[in-house]
C-alpha positions in Angstrom: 10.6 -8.9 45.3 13.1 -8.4 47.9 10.7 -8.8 50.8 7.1 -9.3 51.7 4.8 -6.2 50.4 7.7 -4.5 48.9 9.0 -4.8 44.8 12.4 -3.9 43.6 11.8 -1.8 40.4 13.5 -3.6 37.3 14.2 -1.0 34.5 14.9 -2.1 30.9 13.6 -2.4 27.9 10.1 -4.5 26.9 10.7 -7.6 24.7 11.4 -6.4 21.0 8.1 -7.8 19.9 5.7 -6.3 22.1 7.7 -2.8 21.5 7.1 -3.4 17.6 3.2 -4.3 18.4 2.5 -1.1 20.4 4.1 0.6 17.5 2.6 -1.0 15.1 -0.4 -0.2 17.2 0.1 3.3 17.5 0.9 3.9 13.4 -2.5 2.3 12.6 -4.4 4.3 14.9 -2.7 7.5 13.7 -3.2 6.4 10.3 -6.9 6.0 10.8 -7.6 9.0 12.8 -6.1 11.4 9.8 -8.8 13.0 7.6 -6.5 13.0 4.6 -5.1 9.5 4.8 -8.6 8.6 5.1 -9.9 9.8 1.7 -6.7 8.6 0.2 -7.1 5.1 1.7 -11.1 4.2 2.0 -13.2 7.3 0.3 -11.7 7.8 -3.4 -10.9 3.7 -4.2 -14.7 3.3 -2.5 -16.2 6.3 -4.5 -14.3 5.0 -7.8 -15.7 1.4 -7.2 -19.2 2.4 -6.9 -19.5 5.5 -9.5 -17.5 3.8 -12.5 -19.4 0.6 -11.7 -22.9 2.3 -11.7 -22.0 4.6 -14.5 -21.2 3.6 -17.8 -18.3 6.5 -18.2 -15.4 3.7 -19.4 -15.8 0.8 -21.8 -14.3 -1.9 -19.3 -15.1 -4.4 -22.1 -17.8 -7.6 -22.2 -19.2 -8.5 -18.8 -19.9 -6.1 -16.3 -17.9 -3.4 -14.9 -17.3 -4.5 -11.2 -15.4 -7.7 -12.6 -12.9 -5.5 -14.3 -12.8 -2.6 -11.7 -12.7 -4.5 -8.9 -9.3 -5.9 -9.1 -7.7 -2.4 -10.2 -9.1 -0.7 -6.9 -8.0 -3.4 -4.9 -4.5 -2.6 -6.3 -5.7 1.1 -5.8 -6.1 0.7 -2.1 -2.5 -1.2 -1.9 -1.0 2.1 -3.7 -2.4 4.5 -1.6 -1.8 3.1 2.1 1.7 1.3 0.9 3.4 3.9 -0.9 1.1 7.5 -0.8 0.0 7.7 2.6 3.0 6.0 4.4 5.3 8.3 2.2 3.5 11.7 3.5 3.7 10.2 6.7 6.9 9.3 7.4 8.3 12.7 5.2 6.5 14.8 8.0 7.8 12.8 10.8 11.0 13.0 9.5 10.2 16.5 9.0 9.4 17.2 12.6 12.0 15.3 14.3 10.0 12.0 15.1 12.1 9.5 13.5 15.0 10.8 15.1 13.6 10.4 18.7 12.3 7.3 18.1 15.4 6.0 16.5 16.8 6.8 20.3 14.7 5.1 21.8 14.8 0.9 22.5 13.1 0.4 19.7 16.0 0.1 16.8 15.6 1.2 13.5 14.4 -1.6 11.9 11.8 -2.7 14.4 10.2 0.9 13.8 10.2 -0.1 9.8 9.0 -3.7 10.8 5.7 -1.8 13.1 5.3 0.7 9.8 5.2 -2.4 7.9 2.9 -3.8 10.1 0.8 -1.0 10.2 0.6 -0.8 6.2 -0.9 -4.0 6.1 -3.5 -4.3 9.0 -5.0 -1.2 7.1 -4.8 -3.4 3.9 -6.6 -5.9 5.6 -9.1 -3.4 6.5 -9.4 -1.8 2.7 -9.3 -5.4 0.6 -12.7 -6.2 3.3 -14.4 -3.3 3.3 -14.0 -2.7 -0.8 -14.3 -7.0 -1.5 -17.9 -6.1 0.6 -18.7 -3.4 -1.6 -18.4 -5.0 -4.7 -20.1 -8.3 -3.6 -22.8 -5.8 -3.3 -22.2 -4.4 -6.6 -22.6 -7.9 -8.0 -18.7 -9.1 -8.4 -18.0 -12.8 -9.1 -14.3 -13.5 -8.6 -12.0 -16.5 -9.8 -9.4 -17.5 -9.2 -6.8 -19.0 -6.8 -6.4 -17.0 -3.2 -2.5 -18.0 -3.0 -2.1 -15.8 -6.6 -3.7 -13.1 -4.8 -2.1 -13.0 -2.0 1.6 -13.0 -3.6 0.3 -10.4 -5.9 -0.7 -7.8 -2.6 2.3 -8.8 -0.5 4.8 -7.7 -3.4 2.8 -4.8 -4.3 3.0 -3.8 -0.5 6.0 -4.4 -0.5 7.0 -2.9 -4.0 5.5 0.4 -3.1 6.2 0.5 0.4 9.8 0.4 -0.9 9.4 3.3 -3.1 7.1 5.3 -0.4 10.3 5.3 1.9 12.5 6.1 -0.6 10.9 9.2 -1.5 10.3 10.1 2.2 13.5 9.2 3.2 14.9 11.8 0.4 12.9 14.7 0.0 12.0 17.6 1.7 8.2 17.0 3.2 6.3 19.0 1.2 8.2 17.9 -1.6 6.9 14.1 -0.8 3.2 15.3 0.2 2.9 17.2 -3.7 5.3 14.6 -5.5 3.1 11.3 -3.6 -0.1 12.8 -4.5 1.0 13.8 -8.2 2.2 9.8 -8.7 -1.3 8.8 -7.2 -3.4 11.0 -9.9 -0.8 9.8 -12.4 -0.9 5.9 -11.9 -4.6 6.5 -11.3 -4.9 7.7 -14.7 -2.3 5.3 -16.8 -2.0 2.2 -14.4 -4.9 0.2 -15.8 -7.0 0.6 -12.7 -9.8 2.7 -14.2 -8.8 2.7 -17.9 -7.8 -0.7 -19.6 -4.0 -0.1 -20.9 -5.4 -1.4 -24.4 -6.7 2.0 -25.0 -4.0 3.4 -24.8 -1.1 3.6 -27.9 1.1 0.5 -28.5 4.2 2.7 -27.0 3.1 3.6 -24.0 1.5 0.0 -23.1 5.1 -1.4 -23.5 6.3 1.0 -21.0 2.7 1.5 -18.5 2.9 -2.5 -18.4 6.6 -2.2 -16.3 5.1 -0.3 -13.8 4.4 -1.8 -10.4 0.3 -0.6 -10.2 -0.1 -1.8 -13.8 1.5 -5.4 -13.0 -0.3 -5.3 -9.6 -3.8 -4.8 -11.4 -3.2 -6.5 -14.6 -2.1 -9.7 -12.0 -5.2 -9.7 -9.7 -7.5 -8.7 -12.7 -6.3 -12.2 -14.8 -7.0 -14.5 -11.7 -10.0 -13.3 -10.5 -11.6 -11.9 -13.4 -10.0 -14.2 -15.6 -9.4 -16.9 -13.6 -5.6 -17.5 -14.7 -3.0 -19.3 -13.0 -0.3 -18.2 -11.5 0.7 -14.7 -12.5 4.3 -15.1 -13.0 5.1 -12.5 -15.3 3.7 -9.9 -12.7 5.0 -11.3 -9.4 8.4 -10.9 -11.5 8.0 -7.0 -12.3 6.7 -6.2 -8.6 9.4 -8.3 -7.1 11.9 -6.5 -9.0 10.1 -3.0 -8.1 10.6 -4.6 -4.2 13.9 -5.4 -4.4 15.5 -2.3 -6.3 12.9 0.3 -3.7 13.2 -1.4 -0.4 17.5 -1.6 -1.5 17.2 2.1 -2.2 15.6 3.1 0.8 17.5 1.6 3.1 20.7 2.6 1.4 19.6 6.3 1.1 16.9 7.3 3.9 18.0 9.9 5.9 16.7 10.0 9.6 17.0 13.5 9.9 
């Protein structure tokens, strides 16, 4: 202030980590205000939690359903808010020109993939409570150790977030909208979230059991249906899934 009653302007740039919270901010409220992101994120892991759990449609095994489905939606809802919706998402910004302006801005590159990041995981937050609510409900008796959990979701996120940028960093955007949705239905399907992977041939458990939702689902489903230790088996395929997808995408995303 260079005298009473009057202020010099100062121009510049906010502190880096309130820029990355207002983006951060901003993603989650434009996450949560989009119809589609919505059914992939809350209404079809919700609807598959309740129906398959009131329903006998798949033999889950002995005890009841919710023990064995709950785990596999929980690594449902990681899948479809770490790598399908943030995938659409960012192919369509990029798309449009959006990651290009914002990479001008004061915000640097990284600090919009740290806010993205940031974004991915309050909406987490907001899934695992709303679907751990549901199948409390639905009668669900976990095990377990919370540490094993949590390790399990934070290299899931980070597993598929990887391979979500990858792919939208890479493709066209409608090329990511019908190639992230056709991995959803896929993993859905042959992931061991709805269907145990002991139904399905010898062969193809070898190779289903390598992939990131399997060892995301198999992992939370042994500690808190099982109440195993620690996972390590798991946590080693999803870190490897989060080192070789976040490496790719940052060594092959393409801002315009």
């Amino acid at each position: 202030m260079s005298a009473a009653g009057t202020y010099t302007p100062k121009p510049g740039a906010a502190p880096l980590p309130r820029m990355i919270a207002a983006q951060a901010a901003l993603e989650t409220k434009m996450l949560l205000r989009n119809g589609e992101q919505l059914l992939l994120t809350v209404v079809i892991p919700t609807l598959l939690l309740v129906l398959f759990s009131a329903v006998d449609i798949v033999d889950t095994g002995d005890g009841k359903a919710v023990d064995f489905l709950a785990p596999g939606v929980l690594a449902l809802a990681v899948m479809s808010t770490a790598f399908t919706g943030q995938a659409i998402a960012t192919g369509f910004e990029r798309r449009y020109g959006v990651l290009k302006r914002l990479g001008a801005s004061p915000l640097p590159r990284w600090g919009l993939m740290a806010a993205k990041t940031l974004s991915v995981l309050v909406t987490e937050v907001l899934q695992i409570a709303l679907l751990t609510a549901i199948a409390f409900a639905l009668g669900w008796s976990p095990h377990g150790n919370p540490v094993s959990v949590l390790l399990l979701l934070v290299l899931g996120t980070a597993a598929f977030s990887g391979l979500g940028l990858l792919m939208a960093g890479t493709l066209k955007a409608e090329a990511t909208l019908a190639a992230a949705n056709l991995v959803f239905l896929l993993l859905l399907m042959g992931g061991g979230v709805i269907v145990p992977l002991d139904k399905f041939p010898d062969a193809a458990q070898s190779v289903l059991g390598l992939l990131p939702i399997s060892a995301l689902s198999d992992g939370l489903r042994d500690v808190l249906q099982h109440g195993a230790g620690m996972p390590w088996a798991d946590l080693g395929i999803l870190a490897v899934w989060a080192v070789l997808g976040l490496g790719a995408a940052a060594r092959f995303f393409r801002w315009e």
